[in-house]
N, C-alpha and C positions, 0 to 999 in steps of 0.2 A: 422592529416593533412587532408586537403579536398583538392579541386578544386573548384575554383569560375571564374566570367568572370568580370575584372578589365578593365573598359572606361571611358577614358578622357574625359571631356566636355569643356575644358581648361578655357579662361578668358570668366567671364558672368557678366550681370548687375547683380543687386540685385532683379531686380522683375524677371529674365528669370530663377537664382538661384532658387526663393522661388516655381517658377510653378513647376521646378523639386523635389521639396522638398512636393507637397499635397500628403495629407494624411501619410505622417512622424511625427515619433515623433523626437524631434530635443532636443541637450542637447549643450550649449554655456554658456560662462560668459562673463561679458561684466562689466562695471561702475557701474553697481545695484547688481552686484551679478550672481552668477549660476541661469538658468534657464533650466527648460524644460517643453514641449509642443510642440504644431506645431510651425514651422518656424514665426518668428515676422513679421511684416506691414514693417515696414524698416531696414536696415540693423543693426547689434548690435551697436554702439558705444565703439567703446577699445577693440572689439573680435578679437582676432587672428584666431581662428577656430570655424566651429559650425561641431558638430556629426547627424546626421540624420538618420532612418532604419524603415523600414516595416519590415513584414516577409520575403519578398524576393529578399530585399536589403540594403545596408548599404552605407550611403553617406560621402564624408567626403570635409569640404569647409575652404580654407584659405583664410581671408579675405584683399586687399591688396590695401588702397586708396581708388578708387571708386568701384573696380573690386572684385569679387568672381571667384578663379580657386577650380573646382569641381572635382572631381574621385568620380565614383559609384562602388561600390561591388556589383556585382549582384550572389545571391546564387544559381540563374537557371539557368536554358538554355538562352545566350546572345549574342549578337554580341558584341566584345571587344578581350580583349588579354585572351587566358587560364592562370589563376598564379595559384599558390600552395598556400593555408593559414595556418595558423596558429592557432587555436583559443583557447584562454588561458581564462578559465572559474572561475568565483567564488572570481573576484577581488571587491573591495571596493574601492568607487572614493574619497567620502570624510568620514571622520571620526564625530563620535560626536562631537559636540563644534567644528568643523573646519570651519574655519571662513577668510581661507587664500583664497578664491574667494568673499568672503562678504558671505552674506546671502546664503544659502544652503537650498532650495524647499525643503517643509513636505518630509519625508520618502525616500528624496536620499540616505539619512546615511545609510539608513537600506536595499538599495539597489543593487545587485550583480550586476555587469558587465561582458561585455564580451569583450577583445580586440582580435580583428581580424586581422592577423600580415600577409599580402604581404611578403613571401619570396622570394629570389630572389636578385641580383645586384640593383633592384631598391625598397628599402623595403619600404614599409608604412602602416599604423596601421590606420585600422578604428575601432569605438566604438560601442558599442548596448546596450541595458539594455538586461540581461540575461530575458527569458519568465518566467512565471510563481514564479520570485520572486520579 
């Protein structure tokens, strides 16, 4: 377990969302399939969530109508709430041939994850690609 500093951003448009999202790599499914890269031009179409993380933090956005409600994980020094995490190393998001998001980007399969688990009364789980694989 570690210590991070977990801040609400609460309901955002979709262009105030993606300014907090430069320089993230962002991972979402939406109507076309799993993607990732940086945050899209407009909102996903059919995404419930997008995953977002630099090195020194982890975003995570639920999409709802016209609105984005956002929580950052910040792994430094932050202004927000102290929470306790979790981080559960060396998972697999999609399998070969998995094809239950549609189309799955070159070399996700082969990609380790990291889920980032918010302990606590109010739990929530942000995502990352694990470094270096």
């Amino acid at each position: 377990m570690t210590t991070a500093t977990l801040r609400a951003h609460g309901r955002l448009t979709w262009a105030d969302a993606r300014t907090l999202l430069a320089g993230a790599t962002c991972a979402w499914t939406d109507l076309d399939g799993a993607h990732l890269g940086p945050a899209p031009e407009t909102a996903p179409v059919g995404a419930s969530h997008l995953w977002a993380w630099t090195g020194r933090w982890c975003a995570r956005l639920r999409f709802d109508d016209d609105a984005v409600y956002c929580g950052v994980l910040h792994l430094d020094a932050s202004s927000g709430e102290t929470v306790t995490v979790t981080i559960r190393t060396g998972l697999r998001l999609w399998g070969p041939g998995d094809l239950q998001a549609g189309p799955v980007p070159a070399g996700a399969a082969d990609q380790e994850w990291e889920l980032l688990e918010v302990n606590g009364d109010r739990p929530v789980t942000f995502v990352r690609a694990r470094a270096g694989h």
